[in-house]
N, C-alpha and C positions, 0 to 999 in steps of 0.2 A: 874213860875218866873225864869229869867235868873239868875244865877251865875256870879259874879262880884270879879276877883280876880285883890288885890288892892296891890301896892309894893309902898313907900311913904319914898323918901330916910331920911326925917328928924323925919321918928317917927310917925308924926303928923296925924291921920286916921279922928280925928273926934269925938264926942262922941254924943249920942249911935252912931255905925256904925250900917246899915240894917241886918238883919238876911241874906240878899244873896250876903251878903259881904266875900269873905273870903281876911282875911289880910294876906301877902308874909315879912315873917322876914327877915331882910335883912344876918342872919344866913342859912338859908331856901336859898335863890338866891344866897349866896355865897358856898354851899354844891351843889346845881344845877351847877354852873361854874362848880368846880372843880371836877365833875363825871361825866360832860358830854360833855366837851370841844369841841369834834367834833361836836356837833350840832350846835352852837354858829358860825353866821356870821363870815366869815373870817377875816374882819376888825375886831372887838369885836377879835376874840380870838388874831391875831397879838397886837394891843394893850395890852391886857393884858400880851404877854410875855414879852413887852417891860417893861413893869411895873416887872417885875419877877412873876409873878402868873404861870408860866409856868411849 
């Protein structure tokens, strides 16, 4: 069975979600931005400096 990794900006997953669900805290993809910024599309990461995330 495939692995299904799910990011849901309002929260809202589902209930039950599948056992090959795995759920992306939006803590989780904001810890990903901020360690790994060179990997991030150049758009995505200029945006976000605009924003100060920089």
């Amino acid at each position: 069975m495939d692995t299904v990794f799910l990011f849901a900006a309002r929260g809202n997953y589902g209930d039950p979600c599948p056992d090959n669900v795995t759920i992306i805290t939006k803590a989780a993809l904001v810890a990903f931005d901020r360690e790994n910024r060179s990997l991030l599309p150049k758009p995505i990461a200029q945006w976000l400096a605009l924003q100060g995330e920089s």
